[in-house]
C-alpha positions as a LaTeX table, in Angstrom:
\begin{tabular}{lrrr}
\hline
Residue & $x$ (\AA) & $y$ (\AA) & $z$ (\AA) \\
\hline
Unk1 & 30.71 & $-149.85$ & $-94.08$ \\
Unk2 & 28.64 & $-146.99$ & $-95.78$ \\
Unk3 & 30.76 & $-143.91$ & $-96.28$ \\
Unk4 & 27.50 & $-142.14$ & $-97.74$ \\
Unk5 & 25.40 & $-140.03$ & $-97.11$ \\
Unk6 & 28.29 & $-137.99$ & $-95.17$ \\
Unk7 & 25.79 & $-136.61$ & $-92.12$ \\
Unk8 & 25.07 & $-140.19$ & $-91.41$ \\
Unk9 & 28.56 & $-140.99$ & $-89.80$ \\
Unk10 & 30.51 & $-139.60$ & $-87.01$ \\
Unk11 & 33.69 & $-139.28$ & $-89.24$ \\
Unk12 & 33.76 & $-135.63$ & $-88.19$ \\
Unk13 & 31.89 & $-133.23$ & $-85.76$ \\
Unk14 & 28.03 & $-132.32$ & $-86.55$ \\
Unk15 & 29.11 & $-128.56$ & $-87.50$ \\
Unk16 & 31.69 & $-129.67$ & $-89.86$ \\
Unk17 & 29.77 & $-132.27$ & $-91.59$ \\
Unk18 & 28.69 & $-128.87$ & $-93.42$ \\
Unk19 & 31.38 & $-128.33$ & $-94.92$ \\
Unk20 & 31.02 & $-130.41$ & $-98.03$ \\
Unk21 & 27.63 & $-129.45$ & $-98.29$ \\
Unk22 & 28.21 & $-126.06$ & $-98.73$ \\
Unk23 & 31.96 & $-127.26$ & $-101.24$ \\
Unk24 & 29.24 & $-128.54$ & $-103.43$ \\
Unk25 & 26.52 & $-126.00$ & $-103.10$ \\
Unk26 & 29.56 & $-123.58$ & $-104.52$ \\
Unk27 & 30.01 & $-126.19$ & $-107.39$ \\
Unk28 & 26.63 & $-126.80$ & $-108.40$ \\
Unk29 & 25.92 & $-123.29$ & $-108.47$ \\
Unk30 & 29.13 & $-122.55$ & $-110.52$ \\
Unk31 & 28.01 & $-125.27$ & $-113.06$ \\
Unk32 & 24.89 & $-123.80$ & $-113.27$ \\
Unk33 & 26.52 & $-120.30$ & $-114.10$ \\
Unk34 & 28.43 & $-121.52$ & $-116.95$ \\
Unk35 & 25.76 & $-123.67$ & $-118.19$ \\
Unk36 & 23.83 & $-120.45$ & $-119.04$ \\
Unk37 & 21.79 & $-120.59$ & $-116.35$ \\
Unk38 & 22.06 & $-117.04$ & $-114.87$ \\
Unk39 & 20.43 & $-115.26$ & $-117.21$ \\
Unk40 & 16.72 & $-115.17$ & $-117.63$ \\
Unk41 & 16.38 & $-115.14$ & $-121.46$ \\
Unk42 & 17.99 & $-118.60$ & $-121.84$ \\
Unk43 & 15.44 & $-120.22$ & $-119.32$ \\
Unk44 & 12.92 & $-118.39$ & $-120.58$ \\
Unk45 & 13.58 & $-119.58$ & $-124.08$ \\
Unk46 & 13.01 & $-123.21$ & $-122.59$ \\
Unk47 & 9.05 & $-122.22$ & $-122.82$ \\
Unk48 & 9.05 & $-120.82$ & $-126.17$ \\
Unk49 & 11.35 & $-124.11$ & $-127.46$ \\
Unk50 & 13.79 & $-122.22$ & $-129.25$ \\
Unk51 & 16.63 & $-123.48$ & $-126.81$ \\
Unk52 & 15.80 & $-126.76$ & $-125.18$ \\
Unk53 & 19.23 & $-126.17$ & $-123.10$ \\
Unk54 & 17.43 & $-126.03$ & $-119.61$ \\
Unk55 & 15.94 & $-129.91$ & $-120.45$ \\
Unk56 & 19.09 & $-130.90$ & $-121.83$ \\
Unk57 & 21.25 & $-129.92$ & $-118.83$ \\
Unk58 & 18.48 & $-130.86$ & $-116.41$ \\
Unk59 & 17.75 & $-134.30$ & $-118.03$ \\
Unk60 & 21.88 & $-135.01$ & $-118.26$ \\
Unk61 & 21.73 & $-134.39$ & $-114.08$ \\
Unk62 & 18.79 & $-136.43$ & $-113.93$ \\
Unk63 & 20.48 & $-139.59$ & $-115.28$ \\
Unk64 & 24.26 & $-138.86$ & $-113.98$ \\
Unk65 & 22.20 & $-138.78$ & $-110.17$ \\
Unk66 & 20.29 & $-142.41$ & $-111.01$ \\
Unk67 & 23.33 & $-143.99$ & $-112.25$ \\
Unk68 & 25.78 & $-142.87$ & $-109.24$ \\
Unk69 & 23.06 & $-143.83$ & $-106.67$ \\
Unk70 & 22.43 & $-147.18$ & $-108.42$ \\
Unk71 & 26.03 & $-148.00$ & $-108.04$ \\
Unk72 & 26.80 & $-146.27$ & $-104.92$ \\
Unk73 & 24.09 & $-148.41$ & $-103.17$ \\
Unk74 & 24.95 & $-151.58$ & $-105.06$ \\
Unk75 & 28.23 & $-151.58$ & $-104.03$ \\
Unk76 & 27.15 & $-150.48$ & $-100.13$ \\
Unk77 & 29.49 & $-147.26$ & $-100.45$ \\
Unk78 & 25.51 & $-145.71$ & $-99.82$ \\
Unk79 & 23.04 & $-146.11$ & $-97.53$ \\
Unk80 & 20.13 & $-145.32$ & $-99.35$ \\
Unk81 & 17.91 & $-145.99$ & $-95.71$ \\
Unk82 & 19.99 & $-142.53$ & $-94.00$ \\
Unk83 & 18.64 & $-140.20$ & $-97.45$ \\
Unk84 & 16.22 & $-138.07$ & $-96.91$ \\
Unk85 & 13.48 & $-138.24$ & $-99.17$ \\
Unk86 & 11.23 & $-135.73$ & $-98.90$ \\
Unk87 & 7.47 & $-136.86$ & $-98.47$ \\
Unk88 & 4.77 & $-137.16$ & $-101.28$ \\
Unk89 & 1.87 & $-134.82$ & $-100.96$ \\
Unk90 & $-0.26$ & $-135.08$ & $-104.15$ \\
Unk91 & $-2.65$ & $-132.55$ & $-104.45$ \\
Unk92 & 0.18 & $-129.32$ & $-102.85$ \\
Unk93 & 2.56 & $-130.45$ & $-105.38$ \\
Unk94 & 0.47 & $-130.45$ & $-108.06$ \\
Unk95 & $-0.75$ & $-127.02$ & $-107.09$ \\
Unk96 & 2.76 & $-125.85$ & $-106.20$ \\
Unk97 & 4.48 & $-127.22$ & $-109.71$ \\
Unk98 & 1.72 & $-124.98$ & $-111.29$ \\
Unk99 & 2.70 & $-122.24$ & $-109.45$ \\
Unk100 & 5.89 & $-122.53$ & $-110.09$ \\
Unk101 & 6.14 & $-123.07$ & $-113.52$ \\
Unk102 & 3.80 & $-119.82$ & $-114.04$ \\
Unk103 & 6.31 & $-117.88$ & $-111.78$ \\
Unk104 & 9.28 & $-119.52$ & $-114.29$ \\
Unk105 & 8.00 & $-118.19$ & $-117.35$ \\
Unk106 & 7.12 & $-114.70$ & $-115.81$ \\
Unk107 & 10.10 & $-114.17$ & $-114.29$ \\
Unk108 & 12.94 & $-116.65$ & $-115.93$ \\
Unk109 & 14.20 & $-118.30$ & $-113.14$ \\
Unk110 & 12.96 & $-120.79$ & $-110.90$ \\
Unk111 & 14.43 & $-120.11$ & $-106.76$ \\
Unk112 & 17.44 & $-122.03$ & $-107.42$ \\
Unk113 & 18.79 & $-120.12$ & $-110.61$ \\
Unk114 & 17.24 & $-116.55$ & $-109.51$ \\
Unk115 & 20.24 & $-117.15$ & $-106.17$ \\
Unk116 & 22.71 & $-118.20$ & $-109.52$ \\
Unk117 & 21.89 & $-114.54$ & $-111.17$ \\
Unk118 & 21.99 & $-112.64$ & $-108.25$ \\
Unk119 & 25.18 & $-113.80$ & $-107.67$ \\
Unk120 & 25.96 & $-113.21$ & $-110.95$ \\
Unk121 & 25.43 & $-109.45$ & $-111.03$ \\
Unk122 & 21.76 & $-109.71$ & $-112.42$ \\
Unk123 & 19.31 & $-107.21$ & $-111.02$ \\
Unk124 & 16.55 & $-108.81$ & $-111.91$ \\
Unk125 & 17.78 & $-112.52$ & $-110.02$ \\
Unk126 & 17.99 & $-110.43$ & $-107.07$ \\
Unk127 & 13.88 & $-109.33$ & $-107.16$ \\
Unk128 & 12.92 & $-113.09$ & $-107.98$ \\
Unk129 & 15.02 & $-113.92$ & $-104.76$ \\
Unk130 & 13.28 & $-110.87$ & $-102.39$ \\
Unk131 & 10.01 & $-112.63$ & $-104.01$ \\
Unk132 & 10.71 & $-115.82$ & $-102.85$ \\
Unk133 & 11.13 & $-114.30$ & $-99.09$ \\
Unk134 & 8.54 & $-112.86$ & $-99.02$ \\
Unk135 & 6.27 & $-115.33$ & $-100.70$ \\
Unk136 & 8.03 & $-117.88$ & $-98.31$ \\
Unk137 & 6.96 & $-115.18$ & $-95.14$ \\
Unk138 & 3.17 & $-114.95$ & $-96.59$ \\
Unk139 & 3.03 & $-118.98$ & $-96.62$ \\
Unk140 & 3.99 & $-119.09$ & $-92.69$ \\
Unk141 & 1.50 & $-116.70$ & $-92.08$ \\
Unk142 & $-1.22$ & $-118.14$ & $-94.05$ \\
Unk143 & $-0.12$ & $-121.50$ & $-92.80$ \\
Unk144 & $-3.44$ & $-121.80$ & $-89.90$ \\
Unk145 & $-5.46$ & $-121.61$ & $-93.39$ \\
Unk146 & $-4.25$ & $-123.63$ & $-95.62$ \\
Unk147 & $-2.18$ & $-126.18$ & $-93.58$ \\
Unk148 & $-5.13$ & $-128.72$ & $-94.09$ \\
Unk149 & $-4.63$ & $-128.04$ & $-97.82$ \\
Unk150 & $-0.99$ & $-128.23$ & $-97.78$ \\
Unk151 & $-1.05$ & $-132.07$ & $-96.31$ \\
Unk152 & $-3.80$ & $-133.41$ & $-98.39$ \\
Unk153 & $-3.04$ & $-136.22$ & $-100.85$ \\
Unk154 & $-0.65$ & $-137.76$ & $-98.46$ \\
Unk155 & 1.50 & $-140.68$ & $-100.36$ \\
Unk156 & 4.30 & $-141.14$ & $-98.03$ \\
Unk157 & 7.87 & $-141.54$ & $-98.48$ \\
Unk158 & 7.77 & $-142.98$ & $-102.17$ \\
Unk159 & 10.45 & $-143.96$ & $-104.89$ \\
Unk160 & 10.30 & $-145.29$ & $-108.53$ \\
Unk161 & 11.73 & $-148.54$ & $-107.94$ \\
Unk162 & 9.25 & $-149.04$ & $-104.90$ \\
Unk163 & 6.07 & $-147.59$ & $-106.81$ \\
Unk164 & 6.59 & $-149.61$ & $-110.01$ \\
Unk165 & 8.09 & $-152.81$ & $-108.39$ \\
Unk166 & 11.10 & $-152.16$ & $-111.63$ \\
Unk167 & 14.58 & $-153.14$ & $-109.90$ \\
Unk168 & 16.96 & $-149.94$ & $-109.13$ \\
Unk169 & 19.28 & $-150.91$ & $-112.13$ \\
Unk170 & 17.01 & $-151.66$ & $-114.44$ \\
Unk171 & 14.97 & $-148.27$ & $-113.76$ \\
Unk172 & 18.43 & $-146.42$ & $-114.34$ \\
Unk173 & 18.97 & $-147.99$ & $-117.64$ \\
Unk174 & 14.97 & $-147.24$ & $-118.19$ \\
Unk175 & 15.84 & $-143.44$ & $-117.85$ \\
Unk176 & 19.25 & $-143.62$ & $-119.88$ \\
Unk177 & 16.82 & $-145.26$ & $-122.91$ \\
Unk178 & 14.34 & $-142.29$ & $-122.06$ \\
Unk179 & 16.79 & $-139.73$ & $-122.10$ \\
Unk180 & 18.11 & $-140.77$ & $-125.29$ \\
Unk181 & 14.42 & $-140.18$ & $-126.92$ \\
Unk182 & 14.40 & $-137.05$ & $-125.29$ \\
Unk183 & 17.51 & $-135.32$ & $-126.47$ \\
Unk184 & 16.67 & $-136.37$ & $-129.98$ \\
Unk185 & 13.18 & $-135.05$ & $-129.23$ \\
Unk186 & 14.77 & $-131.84$ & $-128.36$ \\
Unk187 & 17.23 & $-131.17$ & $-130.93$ \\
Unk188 & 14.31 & $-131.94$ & $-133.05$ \\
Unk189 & 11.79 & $-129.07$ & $-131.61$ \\
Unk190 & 14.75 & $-127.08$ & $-131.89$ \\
Unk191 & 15.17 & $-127.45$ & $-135.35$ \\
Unk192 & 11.68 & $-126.58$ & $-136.21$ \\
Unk193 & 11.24 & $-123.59$ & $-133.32$ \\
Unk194 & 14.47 & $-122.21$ & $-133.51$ \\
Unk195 & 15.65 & $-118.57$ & $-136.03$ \\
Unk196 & 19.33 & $-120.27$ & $-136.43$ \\
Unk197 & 20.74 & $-121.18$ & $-140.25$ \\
Unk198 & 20.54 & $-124.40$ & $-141.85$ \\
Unk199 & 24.38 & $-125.07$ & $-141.11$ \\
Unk200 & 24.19 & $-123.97$ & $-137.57$ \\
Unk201 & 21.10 & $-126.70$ & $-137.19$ \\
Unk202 & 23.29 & $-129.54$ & $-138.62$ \\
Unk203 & 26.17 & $-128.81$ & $-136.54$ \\
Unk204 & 24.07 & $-128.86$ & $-133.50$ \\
Unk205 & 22.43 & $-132.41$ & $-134.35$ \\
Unk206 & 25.93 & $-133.90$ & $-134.70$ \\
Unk207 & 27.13 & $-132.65$ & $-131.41$ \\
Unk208 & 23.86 & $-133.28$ & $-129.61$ \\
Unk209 & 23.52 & $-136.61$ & $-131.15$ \\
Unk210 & 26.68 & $-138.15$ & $-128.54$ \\
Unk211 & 25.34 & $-137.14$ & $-125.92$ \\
Unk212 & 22.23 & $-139.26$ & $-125.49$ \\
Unk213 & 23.92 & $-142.37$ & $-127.24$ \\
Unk214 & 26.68 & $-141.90$ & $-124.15$ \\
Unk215 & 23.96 & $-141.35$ & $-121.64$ \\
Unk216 & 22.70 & $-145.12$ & $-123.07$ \\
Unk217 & 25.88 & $-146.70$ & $-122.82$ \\
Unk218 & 26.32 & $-145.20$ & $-119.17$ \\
Unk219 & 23.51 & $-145.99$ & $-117.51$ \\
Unk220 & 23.91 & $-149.54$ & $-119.35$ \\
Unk221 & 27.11 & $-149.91$ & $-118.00$ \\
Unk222 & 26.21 & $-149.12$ & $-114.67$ \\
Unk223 & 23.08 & $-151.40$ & $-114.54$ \\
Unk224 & 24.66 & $-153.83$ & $-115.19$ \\
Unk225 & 27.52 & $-153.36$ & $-112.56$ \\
Unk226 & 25.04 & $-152.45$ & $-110.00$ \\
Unk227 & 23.10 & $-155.99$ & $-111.05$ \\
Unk228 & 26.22 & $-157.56$ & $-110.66$ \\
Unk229 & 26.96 & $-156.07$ & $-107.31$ \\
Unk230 & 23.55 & $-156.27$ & $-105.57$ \\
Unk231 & 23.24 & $-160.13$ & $-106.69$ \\
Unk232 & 26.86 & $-160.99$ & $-105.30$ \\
Unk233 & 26.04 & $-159.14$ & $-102.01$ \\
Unk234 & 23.17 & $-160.73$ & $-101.63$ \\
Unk235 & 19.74 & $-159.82$ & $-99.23$ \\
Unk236 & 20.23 & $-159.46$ & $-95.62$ \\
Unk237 & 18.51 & $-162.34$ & $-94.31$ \\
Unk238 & 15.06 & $-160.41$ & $-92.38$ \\
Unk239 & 13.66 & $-161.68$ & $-88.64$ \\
Unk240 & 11.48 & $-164.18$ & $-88.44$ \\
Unk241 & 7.59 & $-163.03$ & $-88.53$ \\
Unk242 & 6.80 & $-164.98$ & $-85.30$ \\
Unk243 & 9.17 & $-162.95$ & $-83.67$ \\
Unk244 & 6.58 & $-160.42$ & $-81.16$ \\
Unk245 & 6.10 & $-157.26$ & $-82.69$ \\
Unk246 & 7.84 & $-154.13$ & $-80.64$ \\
Unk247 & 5.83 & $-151.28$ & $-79.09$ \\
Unk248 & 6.90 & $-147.73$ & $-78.99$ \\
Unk249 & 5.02 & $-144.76$ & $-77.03$ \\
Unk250 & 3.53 & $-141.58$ & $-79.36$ \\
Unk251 & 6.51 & $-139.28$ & $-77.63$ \\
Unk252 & 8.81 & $-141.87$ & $-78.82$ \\
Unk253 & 7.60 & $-142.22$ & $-81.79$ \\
Unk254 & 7.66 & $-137.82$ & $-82.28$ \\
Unk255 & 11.00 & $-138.18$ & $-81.06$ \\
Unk256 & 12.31 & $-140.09$ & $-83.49$ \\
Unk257 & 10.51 & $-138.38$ & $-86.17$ \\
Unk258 & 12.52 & $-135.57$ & $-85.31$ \\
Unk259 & 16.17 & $-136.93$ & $-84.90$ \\
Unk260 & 15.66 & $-139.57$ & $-87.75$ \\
Unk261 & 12.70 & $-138.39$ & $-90.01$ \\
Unk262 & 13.20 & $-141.05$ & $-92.69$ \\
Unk263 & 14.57 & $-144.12$ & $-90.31$ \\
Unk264 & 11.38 & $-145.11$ & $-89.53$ \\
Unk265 & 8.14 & $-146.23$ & $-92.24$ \\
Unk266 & 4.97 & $-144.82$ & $-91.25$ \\
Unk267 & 1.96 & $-147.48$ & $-92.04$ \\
Unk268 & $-1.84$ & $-146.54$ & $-91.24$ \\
Unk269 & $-3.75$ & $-149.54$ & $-91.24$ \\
Unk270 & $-7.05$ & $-148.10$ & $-90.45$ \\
Unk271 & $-9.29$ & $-147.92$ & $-93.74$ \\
Unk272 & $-8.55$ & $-146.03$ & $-96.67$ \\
Unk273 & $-11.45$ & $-143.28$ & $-95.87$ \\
Unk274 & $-9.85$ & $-142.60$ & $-92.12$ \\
Unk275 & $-6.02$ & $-142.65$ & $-93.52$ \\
Unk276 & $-6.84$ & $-140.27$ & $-96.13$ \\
Unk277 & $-9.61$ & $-137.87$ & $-94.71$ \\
Unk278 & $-8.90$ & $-138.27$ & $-90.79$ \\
Unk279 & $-8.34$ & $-135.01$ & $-88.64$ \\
Unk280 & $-5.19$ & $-136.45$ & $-87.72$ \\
Unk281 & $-2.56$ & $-137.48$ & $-89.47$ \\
Unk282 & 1.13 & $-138.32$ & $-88.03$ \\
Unk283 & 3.63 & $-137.40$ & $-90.97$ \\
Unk284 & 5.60 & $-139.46$ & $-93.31$ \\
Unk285 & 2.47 & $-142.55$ & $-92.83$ \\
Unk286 & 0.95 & $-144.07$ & $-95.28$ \\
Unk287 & $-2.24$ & $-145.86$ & $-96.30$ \\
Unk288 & $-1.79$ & $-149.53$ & $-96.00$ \\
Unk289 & $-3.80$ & $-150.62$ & $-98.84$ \\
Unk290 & $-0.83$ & $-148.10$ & $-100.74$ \\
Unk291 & 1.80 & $-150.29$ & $-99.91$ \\
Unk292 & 1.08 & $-153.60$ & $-98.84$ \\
Unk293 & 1.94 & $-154.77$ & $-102.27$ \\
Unk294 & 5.19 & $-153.24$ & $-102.19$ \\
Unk295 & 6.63 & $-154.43$ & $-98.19$ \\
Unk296 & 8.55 & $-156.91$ & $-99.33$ \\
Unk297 & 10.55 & $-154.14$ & $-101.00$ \\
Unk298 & 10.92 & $-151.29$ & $-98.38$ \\
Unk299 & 14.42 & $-150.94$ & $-96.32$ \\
Unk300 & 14.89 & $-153.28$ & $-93.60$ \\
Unk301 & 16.74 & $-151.25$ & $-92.11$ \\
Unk302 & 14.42 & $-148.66$ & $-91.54$ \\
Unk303 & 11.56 & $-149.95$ & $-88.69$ \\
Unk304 & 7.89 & $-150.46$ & $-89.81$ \\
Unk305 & 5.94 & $-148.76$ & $-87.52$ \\
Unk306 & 2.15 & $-149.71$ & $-87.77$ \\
Unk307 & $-0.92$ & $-148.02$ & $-85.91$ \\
Unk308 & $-4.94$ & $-148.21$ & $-85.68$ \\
Unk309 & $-7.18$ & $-146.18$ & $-84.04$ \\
Unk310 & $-6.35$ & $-147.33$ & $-81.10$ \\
Unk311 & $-4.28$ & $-149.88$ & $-79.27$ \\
Unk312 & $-3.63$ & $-153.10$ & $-81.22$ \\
Unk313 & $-1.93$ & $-156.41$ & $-80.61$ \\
Unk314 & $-0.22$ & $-158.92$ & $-82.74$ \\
Unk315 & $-3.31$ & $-160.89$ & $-83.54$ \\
Unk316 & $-4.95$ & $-158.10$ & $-84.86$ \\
Unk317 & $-2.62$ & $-157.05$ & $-87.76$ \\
Unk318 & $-2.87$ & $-158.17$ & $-91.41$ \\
Unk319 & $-1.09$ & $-161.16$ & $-92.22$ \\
Unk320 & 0.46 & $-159.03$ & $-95.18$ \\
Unk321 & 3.20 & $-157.38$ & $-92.44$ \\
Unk322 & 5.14 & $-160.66$ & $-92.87$ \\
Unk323 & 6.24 & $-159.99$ & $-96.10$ \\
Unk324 & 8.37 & $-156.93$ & $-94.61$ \\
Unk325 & 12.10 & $-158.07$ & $-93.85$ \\
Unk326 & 12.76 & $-155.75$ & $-90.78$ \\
Unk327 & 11.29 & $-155.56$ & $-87.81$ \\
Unk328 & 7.62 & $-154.33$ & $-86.61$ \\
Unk329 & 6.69 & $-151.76$ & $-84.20$ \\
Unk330 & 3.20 & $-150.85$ & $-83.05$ \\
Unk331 & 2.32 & $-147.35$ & $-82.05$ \\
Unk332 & 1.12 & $-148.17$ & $-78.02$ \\
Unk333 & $-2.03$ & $-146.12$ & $-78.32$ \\
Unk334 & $-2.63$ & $-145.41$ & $-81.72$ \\
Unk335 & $-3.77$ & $-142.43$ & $-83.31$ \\
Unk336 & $-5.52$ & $-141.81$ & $-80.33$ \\
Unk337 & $-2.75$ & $-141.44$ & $-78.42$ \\
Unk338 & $-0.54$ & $-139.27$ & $-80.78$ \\
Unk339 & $-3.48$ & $-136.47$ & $-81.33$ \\
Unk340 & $-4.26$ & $-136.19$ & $-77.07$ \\
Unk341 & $-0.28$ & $-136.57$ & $-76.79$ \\
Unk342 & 1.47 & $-134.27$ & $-79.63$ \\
Unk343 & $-0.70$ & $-132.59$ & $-80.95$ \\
Unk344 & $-3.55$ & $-131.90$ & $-78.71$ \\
Unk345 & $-3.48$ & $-128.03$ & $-77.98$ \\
Unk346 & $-3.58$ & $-128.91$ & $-74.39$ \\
Unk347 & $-1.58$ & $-132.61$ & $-74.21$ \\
Unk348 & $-3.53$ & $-134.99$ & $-71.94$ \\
Unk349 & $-2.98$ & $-134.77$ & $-68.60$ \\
Unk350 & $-2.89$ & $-138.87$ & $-68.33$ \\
Unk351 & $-0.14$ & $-139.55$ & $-70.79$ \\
Unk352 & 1.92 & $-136.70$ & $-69.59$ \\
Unk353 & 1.77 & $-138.25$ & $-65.98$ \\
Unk354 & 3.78 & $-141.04$ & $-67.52$ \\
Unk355 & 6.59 & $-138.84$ & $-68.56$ \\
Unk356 & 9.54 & $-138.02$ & $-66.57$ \\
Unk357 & 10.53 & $-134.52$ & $-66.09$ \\
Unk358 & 12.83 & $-134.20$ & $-69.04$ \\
Unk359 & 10.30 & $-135.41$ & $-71.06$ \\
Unk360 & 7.99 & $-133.33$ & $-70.60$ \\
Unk361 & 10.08 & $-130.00$ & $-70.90$ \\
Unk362 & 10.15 & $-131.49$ & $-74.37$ \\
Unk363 & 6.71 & $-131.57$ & $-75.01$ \\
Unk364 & 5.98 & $-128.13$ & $-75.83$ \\
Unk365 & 8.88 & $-128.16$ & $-78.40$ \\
Unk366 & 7.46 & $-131.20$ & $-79.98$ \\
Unk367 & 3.79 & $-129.85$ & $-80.26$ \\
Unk368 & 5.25 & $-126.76$ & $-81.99$ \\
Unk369 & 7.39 & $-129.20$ & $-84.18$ \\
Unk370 & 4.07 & $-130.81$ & $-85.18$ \\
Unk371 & 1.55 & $-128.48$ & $-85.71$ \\
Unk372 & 3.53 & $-124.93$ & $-86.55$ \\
Unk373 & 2.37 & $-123.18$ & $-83.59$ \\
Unk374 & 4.31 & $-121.18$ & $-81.44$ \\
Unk375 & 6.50 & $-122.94$ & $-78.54$ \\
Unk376 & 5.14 & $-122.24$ & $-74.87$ \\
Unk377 & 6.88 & $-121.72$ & $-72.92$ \\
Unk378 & 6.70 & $-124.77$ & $-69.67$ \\
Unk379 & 4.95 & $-122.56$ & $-66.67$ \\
Unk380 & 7.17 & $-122.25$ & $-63.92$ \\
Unk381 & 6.57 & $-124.17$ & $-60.83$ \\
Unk382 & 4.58 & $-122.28$ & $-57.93$ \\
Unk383 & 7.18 & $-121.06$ & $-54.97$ \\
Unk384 & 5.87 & $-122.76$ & $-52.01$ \\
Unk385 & 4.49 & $-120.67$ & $-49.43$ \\
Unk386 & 5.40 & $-119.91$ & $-46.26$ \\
Unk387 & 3.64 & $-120.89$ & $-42.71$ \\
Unk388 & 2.88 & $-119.22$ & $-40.55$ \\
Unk389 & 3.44 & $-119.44$ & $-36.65$ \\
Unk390 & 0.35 & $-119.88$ & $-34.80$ \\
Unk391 & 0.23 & $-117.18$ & $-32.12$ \\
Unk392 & 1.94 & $-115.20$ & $-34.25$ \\
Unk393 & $-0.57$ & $-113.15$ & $-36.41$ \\
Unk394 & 0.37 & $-109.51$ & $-37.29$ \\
Unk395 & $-2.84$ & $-107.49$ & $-37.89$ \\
Unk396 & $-3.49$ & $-104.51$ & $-39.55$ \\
Unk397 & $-2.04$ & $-105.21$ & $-42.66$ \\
Unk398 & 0.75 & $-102.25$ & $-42.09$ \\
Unk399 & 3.81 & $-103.88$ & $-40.99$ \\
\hline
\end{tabular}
């Protein structure tokens, strides 16, 4: 049984599953403090490559986090299906790693590290953290103009081993090789940026020579142990193809999205145009012609959940959906459905007839869920009047 990730079992109660979150919030920060990174001049220095100590550190987390999830989810002490991943959004991240990186090298921190000085005494952490409220505070309120913007470029839920087809272990001992070159790479821009003496640059180069040879051997190691352990565990054996695909409604499907946002896989299959440029788009999906190379690889665990235009039946999806392990689901009405449903501003008046009560008390929180608006509140139903006695009118309207 999976012991991993910790909010995926019921070993304790929902509030206290915190509790080691916020244990190892404490020690990563801590880490970061003594690795330097509370003051501004030594991240800063990162840009300038006189102290490559920010891509040292960074890179050294980088592999230690492949290797333990490589071997974690070999061994089935993870379940890699209950992580949440966040989703791919090409054109905002590229636009918000620019931004970033300019407010880095202004500043000296990035959000994480700016918390790390502030709590550290440093005045000037403290401003970068006010900044990020209130930059965070401007982005809600410029959200009705640039939300279009800020879900363009839509990938899906995407990892290395899935977009290169490369095995988990062998991409972990792919990034041990890489991080090897790269700490040599460093030390060497050091040694040609940085003001330090001849001896102080040898020194350096001996000690920063293990640590890449190690990060080899590691990530070797545990390739090979996490080869060793996926092949004797073997593939769960996946349903049968002929087996009739399920159906799920578009507030079932929002529901879900909610509780479990990575449990299901989101697949468009209308054409790459409509996936890409529709006005609607439910979250997490992606493009079809994106991934129907790579089904064969995605978690069976984890539904497929596949949807047109409209409604669709089993003889009208691609033959490629057999090479998934796990079981299909079809979205009932199709994108159709989900925008006059969820996202509508006014839901359709049909679909919501279908709903029980509950349900649709929920449907206002949903909407808001999906499209950042406010949450209206459900109108309260109209008291029923009273009759009146025939023979018994009152007039002059003063009694």
């Amino acid at each position: 049984m999976s012991a991993l990730p910790l909010f995926s079992g019921d070993w304790a109660p929902y509030e206290l599953q915190y509790i080691p979150s916020v244990l190892v919030g404490f020690l990563f920060g801590f880490v970061l403090e003594r690795s330097g990174f509370g003051d501004s001049r030594v991240l800063a220095a990162q840009f300038y490559l006189h102290n490559m100590r920010v891509f040292k550190v960074m890179f050294s987390a980088i592999v230690t986090a492949a290797a333990g999830v490589a071997l974690t989810s070999a061994t089935g002490l993870l379940d890699m299906s209950a992580m949440e991943i966040p989703e791919t959004f090409l054109w905002p991240h590229l636009v918000g790693g620019l931004l970033l990186g300019a407010g880095f090298i202004v500043s000296g921190y990035c959000p994480g590290t700016s918390v790390v000085a502030a709590a550290s005494g440093h005045w000037d952490g403290l401003v970068v953290v006010a900044g990020v409220v209130v930059g965070s505070v401007l982005f809600g309120e410029l959200y009705p103009v640039i939300g279009d913007f800020h879900v363009s470029g839509a990938m899906g839920v995407l990892t290395l081993d899935q977009l290169t087809g490369i095995p988990l272990p062998v991409l972990v001992l792919l990034v041990g090789i890489a991080a090897a070159g790269m700490f040599f790479g460093a030390e060497a821009v050091e040694r040609i940026f940085s003001r330090r003496t001849k001896k102080e640059k040898e020194r350096s180069w001996t000690r920063g020579g293990l640590a890449p040879l190690t990060a080899v051997l590691v990530a070797a190691l545990v390739a090979t142990v996490a080869g060793l352990a996926s092949r004797d565990r073997g593939a769960a054996p996946g349903k049968p193809w002929n087996e009739a695909p399920g159906t799920l409604t578009a507030f079932e499907l929002a529901t879900r999205l909610v509780e479990e946002p990575r449990g299901l896989t989101l697949v468009d299959l209308r054409g790459k145009a409509e996936c890409e440029a529709g006005p609607v788009r439910i979250p997490t999906s992606a493009c079809f012609d994106d991934v129907k190379e790579s089904l064969s690889t995605l978690p069976e665990v984890r539904g497929l959940v596949v949807f047109g235009e409209g409604p669709l039946d089993a003889s009208q999806l691609p033959p490629d959906l057999a090479s998934f392990p796990g079981r299909v689901l079809v979205l009932s009405g199709g994108i159709q459905e989900w925008a006059r449903l969820i996202v509508a501003p006014e839901a359709d008046s049909g679909l919501t007839a279908a709903l029980d009560p509950a349900q649709r008390q929920l449907l206002p929180a949903l909407h808001a869920y999906f499209t950042g608006s406010a949450v209206q509140a459900a109108a309260p139903a109209a008291a029923p009047k009273a009759q009146r006695k025939a023979g018994k009118k009152k007039g002059g309207g003063c009694s």
